[in-house]
N, C-alpha and C positions, 0 to 999 in steps of 0.2 A: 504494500500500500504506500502513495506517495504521501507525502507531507509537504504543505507547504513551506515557502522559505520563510523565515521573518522578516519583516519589516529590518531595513538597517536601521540602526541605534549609534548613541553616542557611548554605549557602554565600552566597547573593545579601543576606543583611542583615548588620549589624557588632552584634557583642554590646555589650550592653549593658554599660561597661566604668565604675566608680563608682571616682574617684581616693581612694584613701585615704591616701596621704603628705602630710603635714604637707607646705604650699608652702613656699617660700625665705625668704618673711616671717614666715613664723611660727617657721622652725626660727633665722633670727636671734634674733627678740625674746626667742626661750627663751634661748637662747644667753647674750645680755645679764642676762639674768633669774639664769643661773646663776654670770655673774660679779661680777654685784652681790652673792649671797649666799657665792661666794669672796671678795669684797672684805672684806665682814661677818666671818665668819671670820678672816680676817688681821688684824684689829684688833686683839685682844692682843697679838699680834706689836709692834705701831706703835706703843702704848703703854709696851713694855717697851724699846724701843729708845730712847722719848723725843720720837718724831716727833707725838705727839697725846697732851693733858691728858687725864684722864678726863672731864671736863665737853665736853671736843668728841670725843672715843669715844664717848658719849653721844647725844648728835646727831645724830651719823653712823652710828651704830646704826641709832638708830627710823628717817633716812631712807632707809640701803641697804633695811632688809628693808619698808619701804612702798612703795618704788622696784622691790624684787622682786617683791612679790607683784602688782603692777598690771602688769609684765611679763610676768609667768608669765599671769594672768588676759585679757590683750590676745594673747599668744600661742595660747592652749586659741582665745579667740575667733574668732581667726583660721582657725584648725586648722575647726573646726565650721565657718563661713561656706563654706568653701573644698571643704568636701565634701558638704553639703548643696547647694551651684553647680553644682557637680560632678554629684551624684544628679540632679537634676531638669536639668542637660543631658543626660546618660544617659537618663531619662523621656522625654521632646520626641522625642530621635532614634529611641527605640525605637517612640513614637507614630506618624510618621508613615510608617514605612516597609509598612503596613499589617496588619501582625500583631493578632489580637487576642488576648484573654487564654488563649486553648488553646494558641495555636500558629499557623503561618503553615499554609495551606491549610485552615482549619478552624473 
């Protein structure tokens, strides 16, 4: 006796799954990023209490927030690499399990 076939299903292939959290690397360097411009911040603080001249608050200024911002910009870069890796392994695995752009059976 024949049987029919089944319906195709998405049970036998793995979806296509695109990481999108920020990896561990990059949520550090943000991390750093935002305590360098806490740091920046606290300067008045350090000045008032007598621990730094204004001539080296100064300094230490322009290098927290050039320190942050190439932080913050090394982190997003991260962030992006890490999920564009991400999508085109998604792409590859979805490639070869033979599906094509309708659907599997089709």
């Amino acid at each position: 006796m024949n049987q029919p076939l089944p319906s195709p299903t998405r049970a036998g292939h793995q979806e296509l799954v695109i990481d999108n959290a920020p990896p561990r690397r990059s949520k550090v360097t943000g991390g750093l990023a935002a305590l360098a411009c806490a740091a920046c911040c606290a300067l008045p603080v350090l000045i008032a209490a007598g621990v730094l001249t204004g001539a080296g608050a100064a300094i230490l200024e322009k290098t927290l927030l050039a320190g942050a911002a190439v932080l913050a910009s090394l982190a997003l870069g991260m962030w992006w690499l890490h999920r564009r890796r991400s999508a085109r392994r998604a792409a590859a695995a979805g490639a070869g399990c033979g599906c094509g752009g309708s659907g599997c059976g089709g």
